[in-house]
Backbone as CSV, one residue per row, in Angstrom:
resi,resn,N_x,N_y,N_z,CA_x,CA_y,CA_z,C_x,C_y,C_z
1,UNK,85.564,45.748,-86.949,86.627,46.170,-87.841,87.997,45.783,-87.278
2,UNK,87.780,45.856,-85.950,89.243,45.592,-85.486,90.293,44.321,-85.507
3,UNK,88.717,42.946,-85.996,89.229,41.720,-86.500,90.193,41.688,-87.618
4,UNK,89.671,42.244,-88.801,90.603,42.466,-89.766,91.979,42.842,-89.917
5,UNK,92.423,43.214,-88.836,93.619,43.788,-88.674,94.351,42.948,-87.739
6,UNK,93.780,41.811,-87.176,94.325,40.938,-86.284,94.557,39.337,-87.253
7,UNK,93.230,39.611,-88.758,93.608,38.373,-88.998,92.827,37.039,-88.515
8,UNK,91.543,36.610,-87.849,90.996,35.796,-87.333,91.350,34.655,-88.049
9,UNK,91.629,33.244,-87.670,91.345,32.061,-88.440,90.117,31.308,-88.442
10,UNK,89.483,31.532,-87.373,88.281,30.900,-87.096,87.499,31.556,-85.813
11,UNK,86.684,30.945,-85.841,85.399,31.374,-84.554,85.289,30.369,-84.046
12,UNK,85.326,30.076,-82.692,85.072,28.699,-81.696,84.009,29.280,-81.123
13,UNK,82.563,28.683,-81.240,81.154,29.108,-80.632,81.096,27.958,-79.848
14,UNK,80.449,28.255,-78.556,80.150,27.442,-77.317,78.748,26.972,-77.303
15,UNK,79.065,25.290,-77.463,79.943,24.590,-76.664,80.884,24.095,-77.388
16,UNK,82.318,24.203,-77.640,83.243,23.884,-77.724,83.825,22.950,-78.011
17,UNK,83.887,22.145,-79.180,84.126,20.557,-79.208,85.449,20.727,-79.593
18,UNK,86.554,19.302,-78.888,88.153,19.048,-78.761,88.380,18.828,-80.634
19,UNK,87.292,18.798,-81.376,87.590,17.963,-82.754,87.508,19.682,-83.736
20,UNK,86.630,20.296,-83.034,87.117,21.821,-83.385,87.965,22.784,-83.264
21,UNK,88.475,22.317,-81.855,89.520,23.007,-81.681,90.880,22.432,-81.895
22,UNK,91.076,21.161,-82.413,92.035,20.262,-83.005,92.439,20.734,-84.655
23,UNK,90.799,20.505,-85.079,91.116,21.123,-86.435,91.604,22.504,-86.519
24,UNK,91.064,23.549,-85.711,91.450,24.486,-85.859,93.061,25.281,-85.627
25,UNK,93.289,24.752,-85.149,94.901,24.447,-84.465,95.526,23.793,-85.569
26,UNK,95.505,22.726,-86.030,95.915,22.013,-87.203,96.129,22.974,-88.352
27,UNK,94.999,23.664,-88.312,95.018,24.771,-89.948,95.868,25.739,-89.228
28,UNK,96.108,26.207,-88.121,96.944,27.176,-88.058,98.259,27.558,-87.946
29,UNK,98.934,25.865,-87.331,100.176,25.177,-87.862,100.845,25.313,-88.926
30,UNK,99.846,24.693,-89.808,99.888,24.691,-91.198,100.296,26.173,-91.705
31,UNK,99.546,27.273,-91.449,100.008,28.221,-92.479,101.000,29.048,-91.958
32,UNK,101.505,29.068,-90.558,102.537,29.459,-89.957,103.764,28.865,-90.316
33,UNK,103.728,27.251,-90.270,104.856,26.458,-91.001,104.731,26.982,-92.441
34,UNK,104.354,27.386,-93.514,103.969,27.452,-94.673,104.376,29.278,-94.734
35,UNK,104.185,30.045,-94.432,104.798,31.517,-93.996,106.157,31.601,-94.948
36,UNK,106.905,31.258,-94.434,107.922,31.585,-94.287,109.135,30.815,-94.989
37,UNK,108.800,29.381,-95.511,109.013,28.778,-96.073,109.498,29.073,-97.454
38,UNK,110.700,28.572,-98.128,111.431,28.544,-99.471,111.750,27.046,-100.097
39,UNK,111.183,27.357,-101.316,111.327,26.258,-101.974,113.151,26.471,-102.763
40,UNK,113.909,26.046,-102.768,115.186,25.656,-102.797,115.667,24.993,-104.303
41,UNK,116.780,25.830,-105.179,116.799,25.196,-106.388,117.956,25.553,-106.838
42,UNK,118.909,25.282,-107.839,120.128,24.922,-108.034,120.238,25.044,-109.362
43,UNK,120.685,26.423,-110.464,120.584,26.382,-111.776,121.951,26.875,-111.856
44,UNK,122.813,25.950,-112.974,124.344,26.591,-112.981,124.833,26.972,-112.352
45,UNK,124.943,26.213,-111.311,126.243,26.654,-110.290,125.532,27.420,-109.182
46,UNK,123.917,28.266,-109.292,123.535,29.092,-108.532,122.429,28.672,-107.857
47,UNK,122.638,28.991,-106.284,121.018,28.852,-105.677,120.193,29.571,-105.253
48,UNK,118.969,29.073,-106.256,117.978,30.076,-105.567,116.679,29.466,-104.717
49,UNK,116.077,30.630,-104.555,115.040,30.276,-103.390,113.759,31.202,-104.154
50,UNK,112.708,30.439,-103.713,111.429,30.959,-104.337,110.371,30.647,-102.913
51,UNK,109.348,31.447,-102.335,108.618,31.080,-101.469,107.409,30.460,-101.732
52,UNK,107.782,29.555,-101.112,106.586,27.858,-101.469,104.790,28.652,-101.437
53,UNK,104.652,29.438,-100.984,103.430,30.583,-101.224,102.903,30.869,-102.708
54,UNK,104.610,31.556,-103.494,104.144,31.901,-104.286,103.739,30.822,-105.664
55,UNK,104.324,29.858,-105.584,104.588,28.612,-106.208,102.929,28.352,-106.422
56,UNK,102.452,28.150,-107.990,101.478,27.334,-108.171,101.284,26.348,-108.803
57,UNK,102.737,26.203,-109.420,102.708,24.656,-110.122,104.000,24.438,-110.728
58,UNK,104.300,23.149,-110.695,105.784,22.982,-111.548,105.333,21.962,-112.673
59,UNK,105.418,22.096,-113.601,105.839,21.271,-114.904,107.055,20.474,-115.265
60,UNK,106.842,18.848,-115.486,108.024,18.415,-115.998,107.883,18.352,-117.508
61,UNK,109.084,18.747,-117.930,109.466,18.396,-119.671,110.295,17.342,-119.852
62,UNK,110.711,16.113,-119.982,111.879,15.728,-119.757,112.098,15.448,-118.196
63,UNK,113.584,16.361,-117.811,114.316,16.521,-116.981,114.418,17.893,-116.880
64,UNK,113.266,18.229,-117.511,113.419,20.425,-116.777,112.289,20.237,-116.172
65,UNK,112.471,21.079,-115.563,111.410,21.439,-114.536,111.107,22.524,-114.607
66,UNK,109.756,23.503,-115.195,109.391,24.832,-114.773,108.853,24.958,-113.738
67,UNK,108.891,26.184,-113.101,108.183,26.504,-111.747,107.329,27.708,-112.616
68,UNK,106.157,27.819,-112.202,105.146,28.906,-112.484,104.785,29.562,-111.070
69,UNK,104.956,30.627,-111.016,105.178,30.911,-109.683,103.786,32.378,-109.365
70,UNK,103.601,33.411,-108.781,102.848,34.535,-109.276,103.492,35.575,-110.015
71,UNK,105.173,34.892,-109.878,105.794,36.300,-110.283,106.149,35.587,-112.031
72,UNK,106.352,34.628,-112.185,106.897,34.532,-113.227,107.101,32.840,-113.484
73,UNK,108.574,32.468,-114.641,108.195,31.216,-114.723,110.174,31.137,-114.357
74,UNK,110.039,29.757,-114.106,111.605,29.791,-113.257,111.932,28.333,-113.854
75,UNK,113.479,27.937,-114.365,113.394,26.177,-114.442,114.617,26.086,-114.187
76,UNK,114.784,24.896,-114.110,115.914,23.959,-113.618,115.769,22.501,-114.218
77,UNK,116.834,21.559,-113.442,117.118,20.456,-113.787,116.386,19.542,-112.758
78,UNK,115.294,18.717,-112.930,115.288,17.625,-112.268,114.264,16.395,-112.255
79,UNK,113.566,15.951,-111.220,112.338,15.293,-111.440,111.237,15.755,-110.686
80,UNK,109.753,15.338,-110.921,108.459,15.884,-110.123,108.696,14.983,-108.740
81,UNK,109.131,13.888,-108.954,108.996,13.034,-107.276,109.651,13.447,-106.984
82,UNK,111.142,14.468,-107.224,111.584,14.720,-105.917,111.169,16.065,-105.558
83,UNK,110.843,16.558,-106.006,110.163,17.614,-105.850,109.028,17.459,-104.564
84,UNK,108.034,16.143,-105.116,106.999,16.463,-104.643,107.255,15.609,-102.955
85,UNK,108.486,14.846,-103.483,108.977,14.487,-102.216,109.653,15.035,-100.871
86,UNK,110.126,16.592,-101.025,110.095,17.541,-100.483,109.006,18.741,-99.898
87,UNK,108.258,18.545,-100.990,107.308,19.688,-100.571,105.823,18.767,-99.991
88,UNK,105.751,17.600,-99.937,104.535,16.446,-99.766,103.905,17.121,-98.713
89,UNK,104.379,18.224,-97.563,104.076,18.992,-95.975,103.042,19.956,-96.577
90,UNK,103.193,20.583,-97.998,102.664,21.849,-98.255,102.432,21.464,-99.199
91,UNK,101.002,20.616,-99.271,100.264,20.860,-100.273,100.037,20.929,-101.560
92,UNK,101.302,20.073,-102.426,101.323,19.648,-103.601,100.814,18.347,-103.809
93,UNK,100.022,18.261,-105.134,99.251,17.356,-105.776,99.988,17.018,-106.985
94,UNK,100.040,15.779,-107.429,99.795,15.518,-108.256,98.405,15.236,-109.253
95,UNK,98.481,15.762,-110.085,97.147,15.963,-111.415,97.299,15.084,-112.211
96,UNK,98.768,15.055,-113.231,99.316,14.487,-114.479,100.436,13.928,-113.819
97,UNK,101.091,12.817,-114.811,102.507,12.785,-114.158,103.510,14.108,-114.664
98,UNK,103.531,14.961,-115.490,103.560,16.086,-115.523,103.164,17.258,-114.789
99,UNK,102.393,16.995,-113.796,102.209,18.684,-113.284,101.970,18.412,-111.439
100,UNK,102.277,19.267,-110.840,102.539,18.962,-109.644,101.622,20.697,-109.394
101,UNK,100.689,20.430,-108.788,99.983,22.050,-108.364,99.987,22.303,-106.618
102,UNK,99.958,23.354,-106.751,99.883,23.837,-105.008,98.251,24.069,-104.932
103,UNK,97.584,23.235,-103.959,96.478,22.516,-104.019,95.595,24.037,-103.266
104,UNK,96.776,24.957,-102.728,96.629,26.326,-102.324,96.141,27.183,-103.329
105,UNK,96.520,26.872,-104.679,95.989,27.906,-105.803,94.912,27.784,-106.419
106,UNK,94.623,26.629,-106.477,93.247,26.164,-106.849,92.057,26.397,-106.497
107,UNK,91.461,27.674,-107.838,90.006,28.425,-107.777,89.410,27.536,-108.279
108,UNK,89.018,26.742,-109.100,87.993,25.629,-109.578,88.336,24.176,-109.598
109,UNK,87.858,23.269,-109.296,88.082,21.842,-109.429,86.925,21.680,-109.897
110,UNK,87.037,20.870,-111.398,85.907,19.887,-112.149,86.714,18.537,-112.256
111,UNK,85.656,18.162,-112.559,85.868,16.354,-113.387,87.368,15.943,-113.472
112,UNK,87.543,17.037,-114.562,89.233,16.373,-115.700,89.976,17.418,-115.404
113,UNK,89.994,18.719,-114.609,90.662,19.782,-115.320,90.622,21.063,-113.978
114,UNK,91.620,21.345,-113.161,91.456,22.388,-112.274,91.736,24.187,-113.085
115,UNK,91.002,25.019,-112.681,91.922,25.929,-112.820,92.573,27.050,-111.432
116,UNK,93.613,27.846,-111.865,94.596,27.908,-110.639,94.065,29.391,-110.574
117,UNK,94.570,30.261,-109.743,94.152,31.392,-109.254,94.948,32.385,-110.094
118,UNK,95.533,32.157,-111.576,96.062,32.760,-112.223,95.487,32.713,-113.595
119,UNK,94.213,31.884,-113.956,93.353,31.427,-114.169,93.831,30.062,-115.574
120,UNK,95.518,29.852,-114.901,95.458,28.573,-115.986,94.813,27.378,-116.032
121,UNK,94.898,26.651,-116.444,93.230,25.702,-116.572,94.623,24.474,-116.841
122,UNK,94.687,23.356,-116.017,95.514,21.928,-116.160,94.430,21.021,-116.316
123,UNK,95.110,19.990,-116.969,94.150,18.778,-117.242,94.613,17.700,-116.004
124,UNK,93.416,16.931,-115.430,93.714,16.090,-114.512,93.467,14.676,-115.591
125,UNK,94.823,14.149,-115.057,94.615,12.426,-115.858,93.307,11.831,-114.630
126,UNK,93.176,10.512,-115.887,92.631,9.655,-114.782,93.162,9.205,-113.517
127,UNK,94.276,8.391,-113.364,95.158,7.965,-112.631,94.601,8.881,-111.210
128,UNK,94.811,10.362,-111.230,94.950,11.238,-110.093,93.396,11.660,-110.272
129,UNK,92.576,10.957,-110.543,91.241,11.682,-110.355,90.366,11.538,-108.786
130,UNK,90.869,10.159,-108.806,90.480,9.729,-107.485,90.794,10.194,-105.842
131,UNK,92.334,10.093,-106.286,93.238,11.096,-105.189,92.784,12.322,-105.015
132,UNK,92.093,13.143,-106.312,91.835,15.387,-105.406,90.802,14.641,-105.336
133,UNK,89.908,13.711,-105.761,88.576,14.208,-105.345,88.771,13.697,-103.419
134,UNK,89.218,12.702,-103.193,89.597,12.691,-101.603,90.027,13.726,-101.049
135,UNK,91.116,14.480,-101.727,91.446,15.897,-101.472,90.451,16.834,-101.299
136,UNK,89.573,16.966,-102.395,88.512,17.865,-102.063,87.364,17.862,-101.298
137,UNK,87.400,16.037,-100.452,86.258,16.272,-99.591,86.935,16.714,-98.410
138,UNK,88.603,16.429,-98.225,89.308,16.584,-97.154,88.960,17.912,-96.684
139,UNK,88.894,19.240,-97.973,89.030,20.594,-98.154,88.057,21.361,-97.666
140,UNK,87.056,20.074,-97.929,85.195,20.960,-97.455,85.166,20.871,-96.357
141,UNK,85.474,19.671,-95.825,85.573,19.665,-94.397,86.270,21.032,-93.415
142,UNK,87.129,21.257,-93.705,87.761,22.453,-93.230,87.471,23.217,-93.057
């Protein structure tokens, strides 16, 4: 019981391989850099901050941008590449050239179509089909 309260990331069982304890270190980087982290945005004159955690997907319309977040839906002015050109460290995908997901929220991956842990359901183009599925063998591995 007392694990739970400490949080474990993993179990290293002996004998000990450098490619386990590489990966494991790697994932723990990762969500420490990822903690604490704010995604950064600029609507009329005002800036706000949203934590890249709660973030599960942004939508382009145009030149708006929604953020769908757990709390709600948030927009602004801009484009998905730069977006995704900022956040490329943490785990955003492109699906559509429209939708940019945090590869973090994602409860189901099929064929054409993920759904997110809020249980919206996006369509994956062709174009990006090839790219999660590399993603998702990257994921099993882990």
């Amino acid at each position: 019981m007392e694990l739970f309260s400490i949080r474990p990331l993993d179990f290293l069982i002996k004998p000990i391989s450098t490619k386990k304890v590489d990966k494991t270190f790697s994932t723990a980087m990762k969500l420490i850099k990822n903690k604490n982290n704010f995604f950064n945005y600029q609507k009329e004159k005002e800036c706000h901050r949203i934590p890249i955690t709660d973030i599960l997907y942004f939508e382009s319309n145009n030149r708006q941008i929604n953020i769908y977040t757990l709390n709600g839906k948030y927009s602004f002015y801009g484009t998905l590449k730069e977006i995704f050109n900022r956040l490329n460290d943490y785990g955003f995908v492109f699906i559509h050239r429209s939708y940019l997901i945090n590869i973090n929220h994602v409860k189901i991956f099929k064929y054409n179509k993920v759904t997110l842990t809020d249980n919206t359901i996006l369509n994956i183009t062709q174009t990006f089909r090839k790219n999660l599925r590399e993603l998702q063998m990257k994921i099993g591995e882990i």
